[in-house]
C-alpha positions as CSV (number, residue, x, y, z in Angstrom):
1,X,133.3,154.7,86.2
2,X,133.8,154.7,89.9
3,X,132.8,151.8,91.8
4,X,129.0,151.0,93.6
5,X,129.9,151.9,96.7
6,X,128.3,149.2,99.4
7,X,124.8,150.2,101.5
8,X,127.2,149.0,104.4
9,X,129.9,151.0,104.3
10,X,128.0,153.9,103.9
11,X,125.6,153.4,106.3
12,X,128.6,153.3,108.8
13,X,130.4,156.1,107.6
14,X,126.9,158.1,108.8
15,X,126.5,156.3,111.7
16,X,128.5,154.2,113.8
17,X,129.6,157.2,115.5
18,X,126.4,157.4,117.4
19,X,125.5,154.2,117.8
20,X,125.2,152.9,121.3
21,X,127.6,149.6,122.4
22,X,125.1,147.4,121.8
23,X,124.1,148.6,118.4
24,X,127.5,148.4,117.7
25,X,127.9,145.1,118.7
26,X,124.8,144.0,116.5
27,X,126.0,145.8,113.2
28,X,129.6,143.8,114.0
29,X,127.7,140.6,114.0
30,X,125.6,141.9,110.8
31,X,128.9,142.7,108.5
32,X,130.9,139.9,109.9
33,X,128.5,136.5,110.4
34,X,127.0,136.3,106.6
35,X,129.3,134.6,104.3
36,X,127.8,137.0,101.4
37,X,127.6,140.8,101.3
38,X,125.1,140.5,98.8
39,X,122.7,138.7,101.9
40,X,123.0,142.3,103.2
41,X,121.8,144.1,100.6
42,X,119.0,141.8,100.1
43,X,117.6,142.2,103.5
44,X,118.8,145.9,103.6
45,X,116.7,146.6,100.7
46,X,113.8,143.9,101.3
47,X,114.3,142.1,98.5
48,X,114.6,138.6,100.7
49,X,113.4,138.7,104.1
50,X,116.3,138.8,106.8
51,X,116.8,135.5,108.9
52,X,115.1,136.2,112.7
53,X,118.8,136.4,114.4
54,X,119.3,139.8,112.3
55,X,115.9,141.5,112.1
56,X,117.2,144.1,115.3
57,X,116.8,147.7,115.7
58,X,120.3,148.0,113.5
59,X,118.5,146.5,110.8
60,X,115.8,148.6,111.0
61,X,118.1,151.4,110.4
62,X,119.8,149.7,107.1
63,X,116.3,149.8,105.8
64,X,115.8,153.3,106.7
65,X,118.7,154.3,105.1
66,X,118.9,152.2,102.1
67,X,115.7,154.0,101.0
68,X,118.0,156.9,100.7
69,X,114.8,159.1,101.4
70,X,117.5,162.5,101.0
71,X,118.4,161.0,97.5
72,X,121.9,161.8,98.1
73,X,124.8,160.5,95.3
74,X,126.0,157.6,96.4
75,X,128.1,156.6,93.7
76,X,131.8,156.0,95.2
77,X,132.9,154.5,98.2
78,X,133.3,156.5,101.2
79,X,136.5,157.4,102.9
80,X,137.6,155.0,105.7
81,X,138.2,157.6,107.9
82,X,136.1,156.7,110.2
83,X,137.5,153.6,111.1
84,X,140.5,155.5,112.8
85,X,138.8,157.8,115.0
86,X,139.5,157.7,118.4
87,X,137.2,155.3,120.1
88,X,134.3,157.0,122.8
């Protein structure tokens, strides 16, 4: 079976590209402040509500893309490719 791959990683492999700095700088504090990726998920997919100091416009877009409204396969991990691209 291949692994689950995580809303977040996902969700960055479509779009941190174009995200502006300070988007970026609010999805940094997102993946790196909770103590439990779970927490992200839970708020991603609205199963918990999201404490005040996250619910931000990057947020909003988690949402919008956890509802996978393409219904694309997202059954693996993406590639981390985009973690070495050069920066804009």
């Amino acid at each position: 079976t291949h692994p689950r791959a995580s809303p977040s990683s996902l969700f960055a492999k479509e779009n941190l590209s174009r995200m502006s700095e300070r988007q970026l700088n609010l999805y940094d504090r997102l993946i790196n402040e909770p103590s439990n990726d779970w927490d992200i998920y839970y708020w991603a997919t609205e199963a918990k509500p999201a404490p005040a100091v996250f619910e931000n416009e990057v947020m909003v877009m988690l949402r919008e893309f956890a509802k996978n409204k393409k219904r694309e396969q997202r059954l693996r991990q993406p590639d981390l490719e985009y973690l070495f691209e050069p920066p804009r």
